[in-house]
C-alpha positions in Angstrom: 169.9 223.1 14.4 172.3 223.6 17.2 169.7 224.6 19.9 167.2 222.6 21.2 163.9 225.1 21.0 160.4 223.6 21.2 159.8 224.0 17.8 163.0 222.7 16.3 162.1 219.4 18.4 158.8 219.3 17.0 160.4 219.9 13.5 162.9 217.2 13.6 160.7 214.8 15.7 157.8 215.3 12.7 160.9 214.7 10.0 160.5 217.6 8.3 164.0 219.8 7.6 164.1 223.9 7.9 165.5 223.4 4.3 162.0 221.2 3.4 160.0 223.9 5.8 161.4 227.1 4.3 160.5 225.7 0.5 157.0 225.3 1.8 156.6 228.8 2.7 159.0 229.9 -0.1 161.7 231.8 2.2 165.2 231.6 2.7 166.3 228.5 5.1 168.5 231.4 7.0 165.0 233.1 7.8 163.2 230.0 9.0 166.0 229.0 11.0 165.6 232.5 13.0 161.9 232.2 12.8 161.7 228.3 14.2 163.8 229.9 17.2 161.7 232.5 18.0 164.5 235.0 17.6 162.1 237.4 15.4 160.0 239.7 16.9 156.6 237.9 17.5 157.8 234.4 18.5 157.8 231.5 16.4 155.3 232.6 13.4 151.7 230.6 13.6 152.0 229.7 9.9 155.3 227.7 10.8 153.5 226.2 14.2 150.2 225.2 11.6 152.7 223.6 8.9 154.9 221.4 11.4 151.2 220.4 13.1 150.1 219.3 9.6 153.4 217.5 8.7 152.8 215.6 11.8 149.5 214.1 10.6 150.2 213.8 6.9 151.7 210.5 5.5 154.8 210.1 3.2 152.6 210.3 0.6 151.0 213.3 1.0 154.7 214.9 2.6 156.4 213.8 -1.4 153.2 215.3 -3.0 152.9 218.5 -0.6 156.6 219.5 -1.1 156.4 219.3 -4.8 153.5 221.1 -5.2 155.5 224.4 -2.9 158.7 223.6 -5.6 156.2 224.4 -8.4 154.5 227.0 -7.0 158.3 228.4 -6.6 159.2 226.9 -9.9 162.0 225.0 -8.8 160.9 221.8 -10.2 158.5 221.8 -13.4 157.7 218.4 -13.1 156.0 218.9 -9.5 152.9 220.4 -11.0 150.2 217.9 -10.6 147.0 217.1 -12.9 144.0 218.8 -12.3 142.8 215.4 -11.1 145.5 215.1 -8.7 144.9 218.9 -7.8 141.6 218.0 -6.6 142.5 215.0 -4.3 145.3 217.1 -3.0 142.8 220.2 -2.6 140.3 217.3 -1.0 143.1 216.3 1.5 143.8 219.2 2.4 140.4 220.2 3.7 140.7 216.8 5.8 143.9 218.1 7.1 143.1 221.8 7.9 140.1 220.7 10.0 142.8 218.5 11.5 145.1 221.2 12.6 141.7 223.5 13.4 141.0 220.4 16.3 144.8 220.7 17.1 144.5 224.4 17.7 141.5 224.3 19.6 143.3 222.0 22.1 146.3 224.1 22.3 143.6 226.8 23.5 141.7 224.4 25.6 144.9 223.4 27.5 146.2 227.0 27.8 143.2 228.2 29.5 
């Protein structure tokens, strides 16, 4: 990341990588790069802005278990795919976290009004 966008601050400030970022959304690192720039038509996509926001409140724990849960679901790493157990805890976090980022969004609103 040679420019210093918004975004790409907020990326490397939350410690996630455009690598780490486009295996969550299962796209090339080339595409996210362009997208986390703002260089495609629309701006920087709300799905990347929602994903750094929930990095930024998630734990290592739940980073390690979030990024090998999108390797399975691309099938780059077998061994990523959790219990149904663990599923469920995951699945329960990750209610906790999208009403998380809902708060943060309604902020960003709040402030841009």
């Amino acid at each position: 990341m040679t420019e210093d966008r918004p975004w790409q601050r907020r990326l490397k400030a939350a410690g996630l990588t455009q690598r780490q970022l486009a295996d969550i959304v299962g796209r090339l690192e080339k595409t996210v790069s362009k997208q986390i720039r703002g260089l495609l038509k629309g701006g920087v996509p709300k799905h990347l802005k929602v994903i750094i926001m929930a990095w930024e409140l998630m734990d290592e724990e739940q980073r390690t278990r979030w990024l090998g849960m999108a390797q399975a679901e691309s099938g780059d790493d077998e061994k990523a795919v959790p219990s149904r157990k663990h599923a469920d805890e995951l699945e329960s976090e990750n209610e906790a976290l999208r009403a998380q980022v809902d708060e943060l969004m309604k902020e960003l609103r709040a402030r841009r009004k």
